[in-house]
C-alpha positions in Angstrom: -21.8 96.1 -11.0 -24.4 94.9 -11.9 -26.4 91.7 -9.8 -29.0 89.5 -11.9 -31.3 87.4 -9.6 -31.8 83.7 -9.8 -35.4 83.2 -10.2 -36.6 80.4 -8.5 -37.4 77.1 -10.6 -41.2 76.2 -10.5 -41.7 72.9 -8.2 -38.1 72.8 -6.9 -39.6 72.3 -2.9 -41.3 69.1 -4.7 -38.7 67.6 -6.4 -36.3 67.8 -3.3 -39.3 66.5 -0.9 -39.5 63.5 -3.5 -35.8 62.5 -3.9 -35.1 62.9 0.2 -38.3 60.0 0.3 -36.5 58.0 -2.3 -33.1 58.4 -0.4 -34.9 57.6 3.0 -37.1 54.6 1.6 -33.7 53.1 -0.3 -32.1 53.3 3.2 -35.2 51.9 4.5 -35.3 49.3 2.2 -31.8 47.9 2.2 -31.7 47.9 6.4 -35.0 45.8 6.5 -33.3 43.2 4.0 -29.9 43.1 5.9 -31.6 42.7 9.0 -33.4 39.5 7.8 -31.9 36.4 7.0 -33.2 32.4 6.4 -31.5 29.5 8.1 -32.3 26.6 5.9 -33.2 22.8 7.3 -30.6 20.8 8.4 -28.4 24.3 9.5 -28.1 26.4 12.5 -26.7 30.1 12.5 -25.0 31.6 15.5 -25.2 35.3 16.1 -23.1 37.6 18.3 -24.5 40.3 20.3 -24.8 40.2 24.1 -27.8 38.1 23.6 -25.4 35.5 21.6 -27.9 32.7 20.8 -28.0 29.8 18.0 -31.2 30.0 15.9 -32.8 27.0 14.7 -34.1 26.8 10.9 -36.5 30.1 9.7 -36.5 33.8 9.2 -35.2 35.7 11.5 -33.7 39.4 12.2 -30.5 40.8 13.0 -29.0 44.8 13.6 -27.2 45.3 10.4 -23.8 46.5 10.4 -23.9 45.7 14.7 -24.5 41.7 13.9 -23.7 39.1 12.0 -24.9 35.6 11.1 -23.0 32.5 10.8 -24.5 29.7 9.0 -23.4 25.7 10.2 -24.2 22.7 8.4 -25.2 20.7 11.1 -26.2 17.8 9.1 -23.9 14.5 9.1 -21.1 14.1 6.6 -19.4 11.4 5.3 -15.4 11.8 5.8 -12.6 9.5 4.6 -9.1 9.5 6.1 -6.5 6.7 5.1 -3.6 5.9 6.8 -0.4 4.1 6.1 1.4 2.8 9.3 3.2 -0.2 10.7 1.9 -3.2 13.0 3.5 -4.6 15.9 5.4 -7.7 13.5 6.8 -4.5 11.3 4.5 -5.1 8.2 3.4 -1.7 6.2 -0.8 -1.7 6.6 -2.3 1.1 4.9 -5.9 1.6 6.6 -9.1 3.2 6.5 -11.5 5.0 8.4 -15.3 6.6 7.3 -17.0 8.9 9.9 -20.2 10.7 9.4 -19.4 13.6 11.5 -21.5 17.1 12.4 -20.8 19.7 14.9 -22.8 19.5 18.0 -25.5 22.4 17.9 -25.6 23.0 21.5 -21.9 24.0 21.1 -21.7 26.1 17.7 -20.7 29.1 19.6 -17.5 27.5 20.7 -16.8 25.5 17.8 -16.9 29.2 15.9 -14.5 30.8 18.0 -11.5 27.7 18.3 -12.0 26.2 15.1 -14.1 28.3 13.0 -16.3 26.9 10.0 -13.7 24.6 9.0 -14.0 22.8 11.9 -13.2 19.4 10.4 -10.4 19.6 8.1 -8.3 21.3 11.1 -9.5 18.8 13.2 -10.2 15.1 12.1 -6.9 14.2 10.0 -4.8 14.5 13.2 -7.4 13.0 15.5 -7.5 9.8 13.0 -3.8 9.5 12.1 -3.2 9.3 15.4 -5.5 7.2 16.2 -5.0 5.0 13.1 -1.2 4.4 14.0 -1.2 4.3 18.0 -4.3 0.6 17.8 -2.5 -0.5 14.5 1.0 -0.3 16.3 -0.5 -2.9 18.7 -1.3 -5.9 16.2 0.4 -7.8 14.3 -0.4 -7.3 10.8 -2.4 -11.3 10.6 -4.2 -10.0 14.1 -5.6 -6.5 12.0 -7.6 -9.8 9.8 -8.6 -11.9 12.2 -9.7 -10.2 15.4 -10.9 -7.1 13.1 -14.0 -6.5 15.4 -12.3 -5.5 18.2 -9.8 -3.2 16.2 -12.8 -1.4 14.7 -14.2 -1.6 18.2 -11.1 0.2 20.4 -10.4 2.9 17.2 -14.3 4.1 17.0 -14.0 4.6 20.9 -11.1 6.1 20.6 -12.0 8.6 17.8 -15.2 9.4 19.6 -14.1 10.4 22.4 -11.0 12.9 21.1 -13.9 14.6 18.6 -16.3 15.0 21.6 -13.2 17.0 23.2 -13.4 19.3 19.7 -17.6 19.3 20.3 -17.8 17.1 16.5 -20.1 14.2 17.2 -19.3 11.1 14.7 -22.7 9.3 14.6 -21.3 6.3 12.3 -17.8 4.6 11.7 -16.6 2.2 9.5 -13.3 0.7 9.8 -11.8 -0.2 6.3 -8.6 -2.1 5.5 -7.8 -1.3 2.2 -3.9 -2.6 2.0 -4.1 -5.1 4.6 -4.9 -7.9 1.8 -1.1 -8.7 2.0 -1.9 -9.2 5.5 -4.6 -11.3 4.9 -3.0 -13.1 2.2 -0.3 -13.7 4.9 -2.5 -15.4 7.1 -4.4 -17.7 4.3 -1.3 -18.9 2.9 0.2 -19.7 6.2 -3.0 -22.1 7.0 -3.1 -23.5 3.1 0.6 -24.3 4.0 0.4 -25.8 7.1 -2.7 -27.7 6.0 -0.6 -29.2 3.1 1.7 -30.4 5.1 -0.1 -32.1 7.6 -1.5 -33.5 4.9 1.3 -34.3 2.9 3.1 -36.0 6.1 -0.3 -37.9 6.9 0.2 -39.5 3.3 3.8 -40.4 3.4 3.2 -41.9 6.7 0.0 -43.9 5.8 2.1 -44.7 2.5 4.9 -45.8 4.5 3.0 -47.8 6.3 1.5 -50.2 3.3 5.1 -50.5 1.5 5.9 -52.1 5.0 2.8 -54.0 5.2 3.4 -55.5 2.0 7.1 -56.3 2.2 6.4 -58.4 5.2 3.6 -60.0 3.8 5.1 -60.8 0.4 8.8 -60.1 -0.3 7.5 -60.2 -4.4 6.2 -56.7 -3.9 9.6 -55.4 -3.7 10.1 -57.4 -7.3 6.8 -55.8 -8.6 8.1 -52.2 -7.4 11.4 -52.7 -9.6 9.4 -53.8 -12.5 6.8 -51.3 -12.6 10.6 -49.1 -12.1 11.9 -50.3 -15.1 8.8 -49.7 -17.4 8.6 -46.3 -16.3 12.3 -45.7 -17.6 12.2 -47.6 -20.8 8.9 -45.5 -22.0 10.9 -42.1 -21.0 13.9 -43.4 -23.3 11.1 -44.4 -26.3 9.6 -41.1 -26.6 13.3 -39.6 -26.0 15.1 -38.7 -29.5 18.4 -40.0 -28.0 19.0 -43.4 -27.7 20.9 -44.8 -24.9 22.3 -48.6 -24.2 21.8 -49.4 -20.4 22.9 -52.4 -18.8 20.1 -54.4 -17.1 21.0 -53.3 -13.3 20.5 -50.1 -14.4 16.7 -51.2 -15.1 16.8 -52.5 -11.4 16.2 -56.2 -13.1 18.1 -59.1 -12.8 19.3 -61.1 -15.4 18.6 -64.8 -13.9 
């Protein structure tokens, strides 16, 4: 049997020296990228090691596949929740509420591990339903209109201090009725009517008074009042195409 030798390849040693670099460098390469990372302003990342710490905006570095960086938002955002629910009198109020909310940074770590990074959809639509239906429940649906300060007053305490609970700070509120116009409409027509009728029994009572006044000063007013009677009803049968024959009592005059 015969045993043919490999001869060795010219500059093999090199080429293996020069791909173990590229391997090493590669490796080299990708741990010093995944072991930086860039928190952006208005954020904060949270990293978990036994040095746990929140890092403020900037580049900073990380153990790759041992850590891991969570970026928050810590900026304010605007969020909207409406809310239909029933005052004390039992009229349907559908209200708003706007928050500008933000996690508190101080308290990231926390917020992480109960909420996670969706901290305010799991959070604020219960807190402000709640809150939303337990104040409305204690006005009557006119009261929502015209004491509306200290509604907006007694929910944005109320909200505040249930978010501090979750760590979310609300740094604005604004209290909105958006369906409450039948409430308000409510109100305004109860005043328009009670206005008109002051004023309606005001004039029948002042007009009372003259038709007396006159009567006892001159009976002929009563004569004038039949009169200015009578010509009233004999243009409405004029313009009328039916023509009628009344006697003259029925025209409230007499005939001597």
């Amino acid at each position: 049997m015969n045993v043919k030798k490999v001869p060795n390849v010219p500059g093999s040693p090199a080429l293996s020296a020069l791909l173990k670099l590229g391997v090493i460098g590669g490796l080299g390469l990708y741990c010093i990228g995944s072991s930086m990372y860039n928190v952006d302003g208005g954020h904060r990342a949270i990293v978990f090691n036994r040095f746990t710490g929140i890092k403020d905006r900037g580049t900073h570095f990380k153990i790759p596949l041992f850590e891991r960086a969570i970026i928050y938002d810590v900026r304010s955002r605007p969020y909207v929740e409406n809310s239909q629910t029933g005052s004390n009198d039992l009229q349907t109020v559908t209200i708003g509420l706007r928050v500008l909310t933000r996690p508190m940074g101080d308290r990231l770590p926390e917020i992480y591990r109960t909420l996670g990074q969706n901290y305010g959809e799991r959070v604020l639509p219960s807190i402000i339903n709640e809150t939303l239906k337990a104040v409305v429940a204690q006005y009557n649906a006119s009261h929502l209109i015209t004491q509306r300060e200290a509604v907006s007053r007694e929910i944005r305490k109320i909200v505040t201090e249930r978010a501090a609970k979750f760590n979310i700070a609300l740094d604005d509120k604004q209290v909105a009725a958006q369906e409450a116009e039948r409430a308000k409409f409510i109100v305004e027509k109860a005043e328009q009517d009670k206005k008109s009728a002051i004023i309606r029994a005001q004039g029948e009572a002042k007009s009372a008074q003259l038709i007396g006044q006159a009567i006892a000063n001159n009976e002929a007013f009563i004569t004038l009042r039949k009169i200015e009677a009578a010509r009233e009803i004999a243009q409405t049968i004029a313009k009328s195409a039916n023509k009628v024959n009344l006697n003259s009592s029925d025209l409230l005059i007499s005939k001597q």
